[in-house]
N, C-alpha and C positions, 0 to 999 in steps of 0.2 A: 947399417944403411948408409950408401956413399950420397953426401949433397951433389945436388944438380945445380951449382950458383948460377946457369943462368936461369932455368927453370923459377928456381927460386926468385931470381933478380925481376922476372916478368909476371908471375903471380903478384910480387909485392906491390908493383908501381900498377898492376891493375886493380887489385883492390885497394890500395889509396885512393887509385883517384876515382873510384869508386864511390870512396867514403866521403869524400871533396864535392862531387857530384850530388849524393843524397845530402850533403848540408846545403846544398843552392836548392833544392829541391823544396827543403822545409824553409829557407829562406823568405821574410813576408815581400818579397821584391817582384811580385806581379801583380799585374791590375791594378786593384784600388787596394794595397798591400795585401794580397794574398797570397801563401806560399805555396809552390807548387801544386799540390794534392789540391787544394782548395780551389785555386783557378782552374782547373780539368775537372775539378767536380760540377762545379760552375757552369764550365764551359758543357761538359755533358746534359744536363739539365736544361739548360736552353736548348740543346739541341734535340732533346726528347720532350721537351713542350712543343716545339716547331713542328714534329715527327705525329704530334697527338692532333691536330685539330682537325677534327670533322663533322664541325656544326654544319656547316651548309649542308653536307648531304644528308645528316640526320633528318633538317626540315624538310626537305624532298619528299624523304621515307614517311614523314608524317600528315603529308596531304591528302593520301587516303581514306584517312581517317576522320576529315575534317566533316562538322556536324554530326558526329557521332557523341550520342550522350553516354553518359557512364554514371552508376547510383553503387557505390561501397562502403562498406563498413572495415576498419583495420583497427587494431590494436597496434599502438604506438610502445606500448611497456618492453621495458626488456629487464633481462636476471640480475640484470649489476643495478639496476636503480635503485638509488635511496628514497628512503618516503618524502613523495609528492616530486621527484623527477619526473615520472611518468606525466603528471597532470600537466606541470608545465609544458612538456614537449609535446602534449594531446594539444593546448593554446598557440602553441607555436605555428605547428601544424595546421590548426586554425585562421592564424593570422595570414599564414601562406599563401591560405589558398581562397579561402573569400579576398584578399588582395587582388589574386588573377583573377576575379569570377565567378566563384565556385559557390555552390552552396554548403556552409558545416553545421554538423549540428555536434557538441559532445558528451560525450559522459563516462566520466574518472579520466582512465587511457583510452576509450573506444571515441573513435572518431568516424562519422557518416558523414561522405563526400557525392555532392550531386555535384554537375555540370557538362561542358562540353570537353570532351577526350582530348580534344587534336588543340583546342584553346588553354589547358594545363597542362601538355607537353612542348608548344611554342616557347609558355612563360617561363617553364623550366627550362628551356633553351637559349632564351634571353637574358636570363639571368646567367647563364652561364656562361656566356658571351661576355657579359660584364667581368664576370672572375675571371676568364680567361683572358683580356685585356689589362686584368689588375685594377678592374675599376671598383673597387670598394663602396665609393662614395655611392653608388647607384644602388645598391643592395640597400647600404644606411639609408638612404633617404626616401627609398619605396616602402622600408615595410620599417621604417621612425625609431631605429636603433641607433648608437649613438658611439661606440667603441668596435675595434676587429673584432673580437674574441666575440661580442653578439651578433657580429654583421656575418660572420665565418657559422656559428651554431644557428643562424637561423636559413643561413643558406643549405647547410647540413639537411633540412628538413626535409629538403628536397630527396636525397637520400633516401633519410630514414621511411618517409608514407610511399613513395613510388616504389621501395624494395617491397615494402609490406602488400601493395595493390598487384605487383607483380605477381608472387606467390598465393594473392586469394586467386586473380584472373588464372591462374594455375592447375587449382582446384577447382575452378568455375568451367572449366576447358574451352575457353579464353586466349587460347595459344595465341593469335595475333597482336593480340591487346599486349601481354605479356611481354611475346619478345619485343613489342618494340619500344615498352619501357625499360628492359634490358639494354638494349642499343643505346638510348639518353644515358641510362645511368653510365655505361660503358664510355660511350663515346666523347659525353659531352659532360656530367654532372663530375665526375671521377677525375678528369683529369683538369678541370677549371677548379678544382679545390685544392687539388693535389701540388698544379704548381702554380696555384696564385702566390703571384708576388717576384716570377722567375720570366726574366724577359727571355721571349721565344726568337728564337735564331733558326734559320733554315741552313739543313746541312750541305747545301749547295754554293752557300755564301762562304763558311768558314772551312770548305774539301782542303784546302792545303794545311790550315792550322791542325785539322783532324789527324788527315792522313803522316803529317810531322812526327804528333802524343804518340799514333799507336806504333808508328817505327822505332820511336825513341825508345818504347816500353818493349819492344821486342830486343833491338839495341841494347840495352841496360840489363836486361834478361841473362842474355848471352855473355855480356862483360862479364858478368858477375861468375857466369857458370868457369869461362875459359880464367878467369883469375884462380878459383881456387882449384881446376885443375893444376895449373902450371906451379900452383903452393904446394899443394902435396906430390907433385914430381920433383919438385925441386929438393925437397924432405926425404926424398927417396921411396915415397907410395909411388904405387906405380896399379895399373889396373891389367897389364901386361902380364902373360900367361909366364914362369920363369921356364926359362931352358930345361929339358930335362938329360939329365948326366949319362953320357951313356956310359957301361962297364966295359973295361979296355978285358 
């Protein structure tokens, strides 16, 4: 196999500096020292909390409903509980929601929920408002928790009894009731947990730093690709059909 040195010569110096480029990459030299990966992860995450907010129009969707009472029973328990998980988060649940108004009554993991439909899907709205601004302290100090880790699991609760009332209102054929606790959980409860703590950025602010990453990442793609062709032509691979001889 004959060397191609310039082939070769151009493979090499693009994947060096290939390999120069991914050490700045990993490099802690952006933001608030974060290395590449880390600052576009970043940067992605705000820009998909900014992309997530639709509390306002969930409260819309829930005026309908307003004065509308609701009387249920759910089972809080789940299969991974250790003994007396379930009880605790039966209290939790509890606390949640006599907090908003509601009436509970419990027993072990079954919890009996009376009150106003459209006045427990607000509160769970406004609480998630709170998480979706990062405001922690409002959680802690509504319902006298005192650390994130219980300010996070008792916001969770909200979760856990609206999926459960979901799928009784389900079996109750309840369909409006249902989806529109769907929606809260979708809209509002899911992603104010999901990215508390992650300042939301609109992608209309940051369209040039965006559109920059995913050239770059297209860019560096291609580097990559045209460096080790030009290596292995320059080696003498070649992906080129070879002549065929003809018989004199």
């Amino acid at each position: 196999m004959a060397v191609d040195k310039k082939h070769l010569s151009m493979g090499l110096t693009l994947l060096i500096s290939f390999i120069g480029v991914l050490i700045l990459i990993f490099a802690p030299i952006y933001g608030e020292g974060l290395n590449g990966l880390e600052y576009s992860d970043e940067l992605f995450n705000k820009l998909a909390k900014g992309s997530a907010y639709f509390i306002p129009k969930v409260t819309k969707d829930i005026e309908k409903f307003k004065g509308k009472p609701f009387d249920v029973t759910i089972d809080v328990k789940k299969a991974t509980d250790k003994p007396g998980e379930g009880e605790k988060r039966a209290e939790n649940v509890k606390k949640l929601y006599t907090t908003n108004g509601a009436q509970v009554e419990v027993n072990g993991t079954k919890v009996h929920i009376t009150g106003d439909f459209a006045a427990i899907l607000l509160a769970a709205l406004e609480d998630s408002q709170q998480m979706y601004n990062n405001n922690g302290d409002y959680i802690k100090n509504k319902y006298g928790v005192t650390d994130d880790d219980k300010m996070k699991q008792m916001f969770r609760q909200w979760h856990n009894s609206l999926s459960a009332i979901s799928k009784k209102f389900t079996l109750e054929k309840k369909v409006n009731e249902s989806n529109i606790i769907k929606t809260v959980l979708t809209k509002a409860i899911e992603p104010a947990y999901n990215f508390y703590g992650i300042k939301a950025e609109k992608v209309s602010e940051k369209a040039g730093v965006l559109t920059g990453l995913l050239a770059f990442y297209v860019l560096y793609t291609v580097w990559y690709g045209f460096g080790m062709l030009y290596l292995f032509e320059g080696l003498g691979f070649s992906t080129k059909k070879a002549k065929v001889k003809k018989e004199v």
